[in-house]
N, C-alpha and C positions, 0 to 999 in steps of 0.2 A: 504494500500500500504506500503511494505516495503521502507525504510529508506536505503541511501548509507552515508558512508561504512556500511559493513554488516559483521556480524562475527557469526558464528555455530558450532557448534562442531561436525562431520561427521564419520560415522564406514568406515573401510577401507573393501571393500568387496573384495571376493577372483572371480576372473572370470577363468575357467581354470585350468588349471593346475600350470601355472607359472606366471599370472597375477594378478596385483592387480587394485582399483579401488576407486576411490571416488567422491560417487554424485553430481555436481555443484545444487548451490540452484535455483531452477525454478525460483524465482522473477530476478536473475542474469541473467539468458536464457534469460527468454523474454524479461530485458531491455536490450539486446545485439543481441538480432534478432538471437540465435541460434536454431538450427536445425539438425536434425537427417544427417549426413555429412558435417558440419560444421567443418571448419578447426580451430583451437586456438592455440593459442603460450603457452608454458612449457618452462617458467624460471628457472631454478634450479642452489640454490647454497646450502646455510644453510638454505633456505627456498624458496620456490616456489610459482610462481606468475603465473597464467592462465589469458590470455587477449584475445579477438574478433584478429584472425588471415587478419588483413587490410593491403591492399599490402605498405600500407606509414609505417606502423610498423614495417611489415618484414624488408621492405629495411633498416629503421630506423637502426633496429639490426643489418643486414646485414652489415651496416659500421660500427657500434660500434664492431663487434668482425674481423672485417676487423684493424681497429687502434689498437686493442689487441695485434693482432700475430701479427704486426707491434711493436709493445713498446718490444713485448716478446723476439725478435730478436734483440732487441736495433737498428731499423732504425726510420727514422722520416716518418710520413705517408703524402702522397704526396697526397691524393683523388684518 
């Protein structure tokens, strides 16, 4: 059994014409119950984080970039 955290080095595969793509590791899948139509979250800034797409995390994020465009505006965020 693989060990968490887990670290691999992955080839970027081309799918298409204009996409690209990178394998998640099977031991990751199945400790996250994913599946063929499985939704996940894509963090991206100077580096990107893939997580299990759980409606408590959405939301999670949902207010954190809700407080964002709120700071970016210079108001106070009210909920």
């Amino acid at each position: 059994m693989i060990e968490f955290p887990y670290m691999a080095k992955k080839r970027v595969l081309q799918l298409g014409e204009g996409s690209l793509a990178v394998l998640l590791p099977c031991a990751w899948i199945r400790k996250n119950k994913i599946v063929k139509g499985s939704e996940v979250i894509v963090l991206a800034n100077e580096r990107v984080i893939i997580e299990p797409a759980t409606q408590a995390r959405i939301h999670q994020i949902n207010e954190a970039v809700k407080v964002l465009a709120y700071k970016e505006e210079g108001k106070p965020y009210g909920g």
